[in-house]
C-alpha atoms as one frame of an Amber mdcrd trajectory, in Angstrom:
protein
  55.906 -20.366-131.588  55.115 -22.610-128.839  51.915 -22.907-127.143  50.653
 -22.158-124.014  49.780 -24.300-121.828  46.211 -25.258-121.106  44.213 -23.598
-118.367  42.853 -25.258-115.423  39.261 -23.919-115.344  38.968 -24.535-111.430
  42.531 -22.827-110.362  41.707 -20.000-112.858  38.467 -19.686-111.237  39.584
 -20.113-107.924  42.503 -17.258-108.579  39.789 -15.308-109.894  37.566 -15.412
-106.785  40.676 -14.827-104.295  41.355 -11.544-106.104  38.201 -10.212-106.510
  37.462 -10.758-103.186  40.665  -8.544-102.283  40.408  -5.889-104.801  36.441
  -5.896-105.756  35.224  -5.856-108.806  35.992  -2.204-110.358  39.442  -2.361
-108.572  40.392  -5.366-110.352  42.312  -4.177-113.810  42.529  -6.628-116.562
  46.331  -6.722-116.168  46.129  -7.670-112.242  43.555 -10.975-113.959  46.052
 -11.850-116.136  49.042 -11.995-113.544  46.302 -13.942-111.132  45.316 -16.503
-113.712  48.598 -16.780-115.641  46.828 -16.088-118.908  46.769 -13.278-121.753
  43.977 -11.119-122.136  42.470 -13.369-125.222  42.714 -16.156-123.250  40.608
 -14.962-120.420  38.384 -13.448-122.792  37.697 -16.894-124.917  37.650 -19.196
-121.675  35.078 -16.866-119.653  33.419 -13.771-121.930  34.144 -10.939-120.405
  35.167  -9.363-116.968  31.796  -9.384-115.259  31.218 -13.138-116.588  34.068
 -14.239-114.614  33.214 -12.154-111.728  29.523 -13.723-111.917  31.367 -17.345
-111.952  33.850 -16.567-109.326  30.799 -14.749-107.183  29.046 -18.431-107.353
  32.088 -19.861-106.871  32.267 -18.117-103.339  28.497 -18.912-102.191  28.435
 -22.384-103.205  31.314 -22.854-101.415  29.585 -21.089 -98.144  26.404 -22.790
 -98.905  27.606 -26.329 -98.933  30.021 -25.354 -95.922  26.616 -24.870 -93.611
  24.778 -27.357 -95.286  26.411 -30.007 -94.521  27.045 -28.392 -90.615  23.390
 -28.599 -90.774  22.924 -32.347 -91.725  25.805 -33.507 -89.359  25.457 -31.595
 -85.884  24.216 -33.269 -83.142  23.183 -29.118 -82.117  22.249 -27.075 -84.739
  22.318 -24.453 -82.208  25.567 -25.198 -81.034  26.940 -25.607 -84.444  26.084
 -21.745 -85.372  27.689 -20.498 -82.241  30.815 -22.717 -82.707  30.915 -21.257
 -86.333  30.645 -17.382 -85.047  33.726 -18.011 -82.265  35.807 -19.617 -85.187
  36.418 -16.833 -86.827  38.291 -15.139 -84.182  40.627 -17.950 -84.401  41.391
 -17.489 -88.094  45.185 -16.628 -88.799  45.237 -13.014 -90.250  46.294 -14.096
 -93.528  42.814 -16.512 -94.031  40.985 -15.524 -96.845  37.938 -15.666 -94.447
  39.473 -12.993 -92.199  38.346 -10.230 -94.798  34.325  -8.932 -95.305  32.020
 -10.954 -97.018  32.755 -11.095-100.415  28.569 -10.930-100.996  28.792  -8.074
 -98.725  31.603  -6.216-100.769  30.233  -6.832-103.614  26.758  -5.543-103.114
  28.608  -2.141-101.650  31.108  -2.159-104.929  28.495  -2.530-107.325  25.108
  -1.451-106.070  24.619   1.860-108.178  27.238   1.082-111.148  26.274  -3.046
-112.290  22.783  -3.955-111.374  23.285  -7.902-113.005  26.054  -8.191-110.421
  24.441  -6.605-107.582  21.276  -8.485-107.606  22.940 -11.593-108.285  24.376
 -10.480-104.347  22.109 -10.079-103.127  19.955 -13.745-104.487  23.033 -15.254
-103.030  22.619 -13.764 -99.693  18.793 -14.494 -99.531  20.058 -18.045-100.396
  22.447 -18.175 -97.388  20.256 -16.463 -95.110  17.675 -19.452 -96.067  20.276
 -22.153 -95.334  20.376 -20.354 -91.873  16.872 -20.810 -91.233  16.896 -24.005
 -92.066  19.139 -24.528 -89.292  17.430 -23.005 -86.953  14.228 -25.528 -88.111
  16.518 -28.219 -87.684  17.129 -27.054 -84.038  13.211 -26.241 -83.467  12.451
 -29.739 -84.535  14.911 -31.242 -81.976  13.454 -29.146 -78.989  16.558 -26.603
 -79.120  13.862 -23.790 -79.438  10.943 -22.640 -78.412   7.454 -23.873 -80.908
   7.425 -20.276 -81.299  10.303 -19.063 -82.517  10.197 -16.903 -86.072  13.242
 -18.913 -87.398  13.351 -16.713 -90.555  13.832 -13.955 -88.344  16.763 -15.545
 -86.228  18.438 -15.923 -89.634  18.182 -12.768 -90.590  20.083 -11.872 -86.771
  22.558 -14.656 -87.395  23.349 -13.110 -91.403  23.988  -9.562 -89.335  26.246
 -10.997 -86.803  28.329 -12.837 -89.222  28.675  -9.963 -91.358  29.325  -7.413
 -88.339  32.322 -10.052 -87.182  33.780 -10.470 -90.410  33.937  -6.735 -90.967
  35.379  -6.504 -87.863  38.183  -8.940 -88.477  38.320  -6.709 -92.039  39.361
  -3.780 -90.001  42.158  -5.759 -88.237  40.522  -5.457 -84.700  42.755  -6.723
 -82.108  42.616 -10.379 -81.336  41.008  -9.712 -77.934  38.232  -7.550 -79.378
  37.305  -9.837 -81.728  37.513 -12.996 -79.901  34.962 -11.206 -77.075  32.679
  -9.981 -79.784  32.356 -13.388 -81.311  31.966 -14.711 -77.820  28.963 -12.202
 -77.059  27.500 -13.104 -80.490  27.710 -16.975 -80.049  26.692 -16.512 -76.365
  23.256 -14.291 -77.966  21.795 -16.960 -79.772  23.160 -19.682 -77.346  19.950
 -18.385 -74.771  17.985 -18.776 -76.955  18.337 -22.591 -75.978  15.170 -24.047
 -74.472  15.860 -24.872 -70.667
């Protein structure tokens, strides 16, 4: 009987992470994992645990992927400021088939499994205190550089700038038109772009 064929860890992972991200955690059957990863049901099972497991691994997967993404916008732009607006008017320019044009998968997750899978839930939620961190830092970066005012909370502009990502990406989740969304994202970047010292 021949054998099968090792398993890339990162594809599987990555295959993982694009489906739960569609489907959600209780959504996603054990048969729809195996047609994702291209592996039997043992196989998943020895390589990662257990469902959840993999959904914990593919759930970091997804915020370290964020995290570094606005890290390093944070190290390398000239305008921190500028650099979160740009971000919010990209997403209306993301083709409609972009993983990224769908909810947060933080978001979706803390809404799938909120009263069913605490370990899950609260790991969501860590992740989204992480992000919302990486935001304020950000904002520092920009109050150090005389982009803001000495008195700006920047903890609480982060918390504003989690909430309008989240309210645009649900927004391209419910297929708004093109227009709508690029004028929402628009108004959004345009928000925290007065906040710009004069």
């Amino acid at each position: 009987m021949p054998r099968a064929a090792p398993y890339n860890r990162d594809v599987a992972l990555d295959a993982a992470m694009s489906l739960f991200w569609k489907k959600g955690y209780h959504a996603t059957s054990l048969k729809d994992l195996e047609a994702a990863l291209n592996m039997k049901p043992g196989s998943i099972y020895a390589a990662f645990s257990s469902k959840s497991n993999l959904y914990l691994l593919s759930l970091e997967r997804y915020f370290e992927a964020n995290k570094e993404s606005f890290a390093s916008m944070r190290k390398t732009a000239a305008s921190p400021l500028q650099a979160l607006s740009d971000k919010l008017r990209s997403f209306a320019n993301l083709p409609s088939d972009d993983e990224q044009a769908q909810a947060c998968m933080l978001v979706k997750t803390l809404i799938d499994t909120r009263s069913t899978d605490t370990e899950i839930s609260e790991r969501a939620k860590t992740y989204m205190s992480e992000l919302c961190g990486t935001f304020s830092e950000i904002f520092q970066k920009a109050k150090s550089l005389g982009e803001l005012p000495e008195n700006v909370d920047t903890q609480r502009l982060a918390k504003r700038y989690q909430a309008a990502i989240t309210s645009l990406r649900f927004e391209i989740h419910q297929g708004g038109s093109p227009t709508q969304i690029t004028h929402l994202a628009e108004d959004l970047a345009q928000e925290f772009e007065r906040l710009r010292c004069a």
